[in-house]
N, CA and C atoms as a LAMMPS dump frame, in Angstrom:
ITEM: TIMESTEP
0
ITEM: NUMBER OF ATOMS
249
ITEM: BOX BOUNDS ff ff ff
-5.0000000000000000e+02 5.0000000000000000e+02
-5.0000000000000000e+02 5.0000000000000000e+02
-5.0000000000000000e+02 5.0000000000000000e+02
ITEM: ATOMS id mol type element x y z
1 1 1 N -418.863 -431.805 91.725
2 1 2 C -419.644 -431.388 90.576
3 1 3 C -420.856 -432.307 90.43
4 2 1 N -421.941 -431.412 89.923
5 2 2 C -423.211 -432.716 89.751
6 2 3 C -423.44 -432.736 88.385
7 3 1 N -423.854 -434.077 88.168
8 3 2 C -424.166 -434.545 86.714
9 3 3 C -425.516 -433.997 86.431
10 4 1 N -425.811 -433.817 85.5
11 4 2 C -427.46 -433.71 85.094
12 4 3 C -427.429 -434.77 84.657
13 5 1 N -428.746 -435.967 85.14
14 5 2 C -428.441 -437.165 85.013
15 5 3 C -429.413 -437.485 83.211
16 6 1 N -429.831 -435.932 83.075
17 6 2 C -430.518 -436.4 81.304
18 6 3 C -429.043 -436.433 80.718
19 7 1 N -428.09 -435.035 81.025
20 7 2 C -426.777 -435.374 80.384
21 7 3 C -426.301 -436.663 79.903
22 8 1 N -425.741 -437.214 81.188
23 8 2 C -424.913 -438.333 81.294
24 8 3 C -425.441 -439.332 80.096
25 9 1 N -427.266 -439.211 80.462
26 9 2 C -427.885 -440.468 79.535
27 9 3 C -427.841 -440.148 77.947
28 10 1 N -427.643 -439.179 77.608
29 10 2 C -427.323 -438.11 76.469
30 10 3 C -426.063 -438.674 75.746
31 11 1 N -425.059 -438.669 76.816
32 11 2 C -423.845 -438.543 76.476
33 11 3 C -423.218 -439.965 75.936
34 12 1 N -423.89 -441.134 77.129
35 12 2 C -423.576 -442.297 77.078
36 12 3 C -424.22 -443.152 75.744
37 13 1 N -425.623 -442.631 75.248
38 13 2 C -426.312 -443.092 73.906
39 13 3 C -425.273 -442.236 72.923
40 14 1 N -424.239 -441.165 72.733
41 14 2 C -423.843 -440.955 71.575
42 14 3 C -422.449 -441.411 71.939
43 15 1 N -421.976 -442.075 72.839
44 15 2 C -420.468 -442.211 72.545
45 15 3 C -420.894 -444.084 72.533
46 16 1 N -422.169 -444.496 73.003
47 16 2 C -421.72 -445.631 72.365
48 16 3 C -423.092 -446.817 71.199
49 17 1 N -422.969 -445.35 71.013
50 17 2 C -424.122 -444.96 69.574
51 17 3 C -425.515 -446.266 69.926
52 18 1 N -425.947 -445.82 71.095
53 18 2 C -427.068 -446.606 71.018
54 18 3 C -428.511 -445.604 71.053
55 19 1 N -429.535 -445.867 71.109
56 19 2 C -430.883 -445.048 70.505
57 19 3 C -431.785 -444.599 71.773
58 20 1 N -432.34 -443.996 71.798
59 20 2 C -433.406 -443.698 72.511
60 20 3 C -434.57 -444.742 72.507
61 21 1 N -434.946 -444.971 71.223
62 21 2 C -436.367 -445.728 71.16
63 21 3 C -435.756 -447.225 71.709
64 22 1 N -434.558 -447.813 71.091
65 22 2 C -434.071 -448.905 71.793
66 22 3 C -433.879 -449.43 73.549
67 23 1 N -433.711 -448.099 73.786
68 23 2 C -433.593 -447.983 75.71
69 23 3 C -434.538 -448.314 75.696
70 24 1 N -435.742 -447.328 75.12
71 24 2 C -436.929 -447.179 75.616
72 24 3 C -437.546 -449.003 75.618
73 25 1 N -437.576 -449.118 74.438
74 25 2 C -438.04 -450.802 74.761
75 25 3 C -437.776 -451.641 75.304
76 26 1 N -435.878 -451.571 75.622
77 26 2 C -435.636 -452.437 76.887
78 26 3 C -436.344 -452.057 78.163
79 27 1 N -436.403 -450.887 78.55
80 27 2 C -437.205 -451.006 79.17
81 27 3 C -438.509 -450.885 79.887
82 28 1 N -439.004 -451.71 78.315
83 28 2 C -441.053 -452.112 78.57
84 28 3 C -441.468 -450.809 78.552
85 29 1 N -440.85 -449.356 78.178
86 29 2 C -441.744 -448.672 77.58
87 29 3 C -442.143 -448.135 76.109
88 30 1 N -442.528 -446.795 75.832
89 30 2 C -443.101 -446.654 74.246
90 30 3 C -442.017 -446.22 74.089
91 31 1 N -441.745 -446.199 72.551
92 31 2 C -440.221 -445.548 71.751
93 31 3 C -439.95 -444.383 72.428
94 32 1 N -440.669 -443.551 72.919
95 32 2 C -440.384 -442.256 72.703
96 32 3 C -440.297 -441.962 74.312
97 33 1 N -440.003 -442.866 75.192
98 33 2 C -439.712 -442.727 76.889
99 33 3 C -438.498 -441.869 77.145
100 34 1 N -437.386 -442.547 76.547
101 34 2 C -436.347 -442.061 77.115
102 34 3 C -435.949 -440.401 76.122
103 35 1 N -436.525 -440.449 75.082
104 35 2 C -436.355 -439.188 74.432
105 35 3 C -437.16 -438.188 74.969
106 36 1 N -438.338 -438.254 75.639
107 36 2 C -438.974 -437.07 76.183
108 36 3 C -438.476 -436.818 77.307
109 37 1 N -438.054 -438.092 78.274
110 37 2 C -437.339 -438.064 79.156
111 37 3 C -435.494 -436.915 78.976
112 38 1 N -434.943 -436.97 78.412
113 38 2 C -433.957 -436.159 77.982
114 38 3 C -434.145 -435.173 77.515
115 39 1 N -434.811 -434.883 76.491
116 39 2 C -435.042 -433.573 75.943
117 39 3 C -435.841 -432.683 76.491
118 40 1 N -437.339 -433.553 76.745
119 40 2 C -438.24 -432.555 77.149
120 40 3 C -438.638 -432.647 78.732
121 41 1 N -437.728 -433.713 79.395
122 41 2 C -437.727 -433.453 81.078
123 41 3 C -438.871 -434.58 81.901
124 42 1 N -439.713 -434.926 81.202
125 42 2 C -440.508 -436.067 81.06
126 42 3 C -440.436 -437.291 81.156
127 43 1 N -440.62 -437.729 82.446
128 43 2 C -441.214 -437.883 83.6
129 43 3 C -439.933 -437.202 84.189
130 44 1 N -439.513 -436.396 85.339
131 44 2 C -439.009 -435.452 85.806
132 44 3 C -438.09 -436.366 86.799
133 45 1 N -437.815 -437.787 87.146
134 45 2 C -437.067 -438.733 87.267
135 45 3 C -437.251 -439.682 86.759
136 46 1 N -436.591 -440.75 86.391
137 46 2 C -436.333 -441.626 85.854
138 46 3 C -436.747 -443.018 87.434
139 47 1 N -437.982 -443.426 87.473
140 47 2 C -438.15 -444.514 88.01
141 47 3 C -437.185 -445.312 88.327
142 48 1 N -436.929 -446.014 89.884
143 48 2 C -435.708 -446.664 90.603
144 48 3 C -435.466 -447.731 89.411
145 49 1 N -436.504 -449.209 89.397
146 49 2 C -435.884 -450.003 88.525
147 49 3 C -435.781 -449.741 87.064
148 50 1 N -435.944 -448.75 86.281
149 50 2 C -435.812 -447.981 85.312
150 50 3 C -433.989 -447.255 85.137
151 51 1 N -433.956 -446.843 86.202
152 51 2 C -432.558 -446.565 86.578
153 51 3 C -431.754 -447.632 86.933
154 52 1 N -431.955 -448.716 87.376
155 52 2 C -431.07 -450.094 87.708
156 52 3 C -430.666 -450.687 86.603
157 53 1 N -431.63 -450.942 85.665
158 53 2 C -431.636 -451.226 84.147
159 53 3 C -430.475 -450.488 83.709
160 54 1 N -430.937 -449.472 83.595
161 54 2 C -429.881 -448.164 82.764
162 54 3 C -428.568 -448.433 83.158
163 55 1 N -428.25 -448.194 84.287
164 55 2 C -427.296 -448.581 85.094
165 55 3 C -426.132 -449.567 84.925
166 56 1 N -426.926 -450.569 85.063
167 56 2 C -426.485 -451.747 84.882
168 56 3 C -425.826 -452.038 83.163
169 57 1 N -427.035 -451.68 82.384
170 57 2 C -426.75 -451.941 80.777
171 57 3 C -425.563 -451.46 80.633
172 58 1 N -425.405 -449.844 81.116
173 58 2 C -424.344 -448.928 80.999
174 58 3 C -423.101 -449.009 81.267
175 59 1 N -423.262 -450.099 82.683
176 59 2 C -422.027 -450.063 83.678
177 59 3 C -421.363 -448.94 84.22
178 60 1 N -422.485 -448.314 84.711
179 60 2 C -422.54 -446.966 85.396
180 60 3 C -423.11 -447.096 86.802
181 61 1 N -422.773 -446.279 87.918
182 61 2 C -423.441 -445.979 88.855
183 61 3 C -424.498 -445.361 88.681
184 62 1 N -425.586 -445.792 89.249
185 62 2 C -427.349 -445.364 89.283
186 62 3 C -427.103 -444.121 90.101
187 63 1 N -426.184 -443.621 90.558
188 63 2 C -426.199 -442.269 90.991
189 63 3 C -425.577 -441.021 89.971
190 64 1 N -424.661 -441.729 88.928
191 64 2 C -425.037 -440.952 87.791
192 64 3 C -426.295 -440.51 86.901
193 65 1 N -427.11 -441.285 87.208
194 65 2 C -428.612 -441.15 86.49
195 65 3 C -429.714 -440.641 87.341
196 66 1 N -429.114 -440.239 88.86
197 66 2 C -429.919 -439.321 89.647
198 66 3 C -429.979 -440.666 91.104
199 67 1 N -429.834 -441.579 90.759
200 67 2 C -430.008 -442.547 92.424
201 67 3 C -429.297 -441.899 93.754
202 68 1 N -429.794 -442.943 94.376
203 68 2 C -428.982 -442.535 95.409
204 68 3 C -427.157 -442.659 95.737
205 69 1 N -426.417 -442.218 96.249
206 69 2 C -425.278 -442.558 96.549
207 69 3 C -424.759 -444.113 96.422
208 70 1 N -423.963 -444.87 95.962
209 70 2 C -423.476 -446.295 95.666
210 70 3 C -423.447 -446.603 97.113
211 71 1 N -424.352 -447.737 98.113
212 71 2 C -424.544 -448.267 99.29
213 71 3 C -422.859 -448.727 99.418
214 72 1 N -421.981 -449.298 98.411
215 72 2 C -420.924 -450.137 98.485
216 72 3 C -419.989 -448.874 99.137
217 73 1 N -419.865 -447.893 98.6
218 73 2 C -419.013 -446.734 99.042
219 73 3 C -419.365 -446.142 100.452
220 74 1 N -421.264 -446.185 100.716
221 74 2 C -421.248 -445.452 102.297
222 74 3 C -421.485 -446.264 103.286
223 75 1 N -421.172 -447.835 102.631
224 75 2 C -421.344 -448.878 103.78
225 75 3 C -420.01 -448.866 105.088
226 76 1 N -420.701 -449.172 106.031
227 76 2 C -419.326 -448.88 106.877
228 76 3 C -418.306 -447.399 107.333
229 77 1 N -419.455 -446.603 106.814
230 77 2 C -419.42 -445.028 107.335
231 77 3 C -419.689 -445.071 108.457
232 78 1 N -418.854 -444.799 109.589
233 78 2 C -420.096 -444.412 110.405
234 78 3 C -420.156 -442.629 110.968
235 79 1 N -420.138 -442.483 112.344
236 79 2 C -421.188 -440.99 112.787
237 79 3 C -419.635 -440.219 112.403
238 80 1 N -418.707 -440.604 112.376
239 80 2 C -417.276 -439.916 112.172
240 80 3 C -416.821 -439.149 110.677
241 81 1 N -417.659 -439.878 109.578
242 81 2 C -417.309 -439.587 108.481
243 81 3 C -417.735 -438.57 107.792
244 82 1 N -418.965 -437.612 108.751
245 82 2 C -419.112 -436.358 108.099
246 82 3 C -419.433 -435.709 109.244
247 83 1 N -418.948 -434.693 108.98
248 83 2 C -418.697 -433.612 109.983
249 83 3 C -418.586 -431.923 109.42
């Protein structure tokens, strides 16, 4: 199943009641970043260290918020593991 990664960021500000404009200033942008970002789709990804932040604050995988796959999980894959 795939996340919509505005969801997740949706979901994670009301279950642990933190704000939009507050994200937004952690990280160094205007109040209203992460709310246009969710609602109205704006900027249409969420910038890598923008997402590391998030991530991290959250204690979430940055591939819930649209990153790439967790390196720790496809390290040591090799040509065998998809087929």
């Amino acid at each position: 199943m795939v996340n919509d990664p505005r969801l997740v960021l949706e979901r994670l500000c009301d279950e642990r009641r933190e704000d939009f404009a507050g994200l937004s200033r952690m990280l160094g942008r205007n109040p209203a970043y992460i709310q246009q970002y969710v609602r109205r789709g704006v900027p249409k990804r969420l910038g890598e260290e923008e997402r590391r932040k998030l991530a991290r604050y959250f204690g979430i995988s940055e591939e819930l918020l649209g990153g790439p796959a967790d390196r720790a999980r496809t390290k040591g894959l090799g040509s065998n593991a998809i087929r």
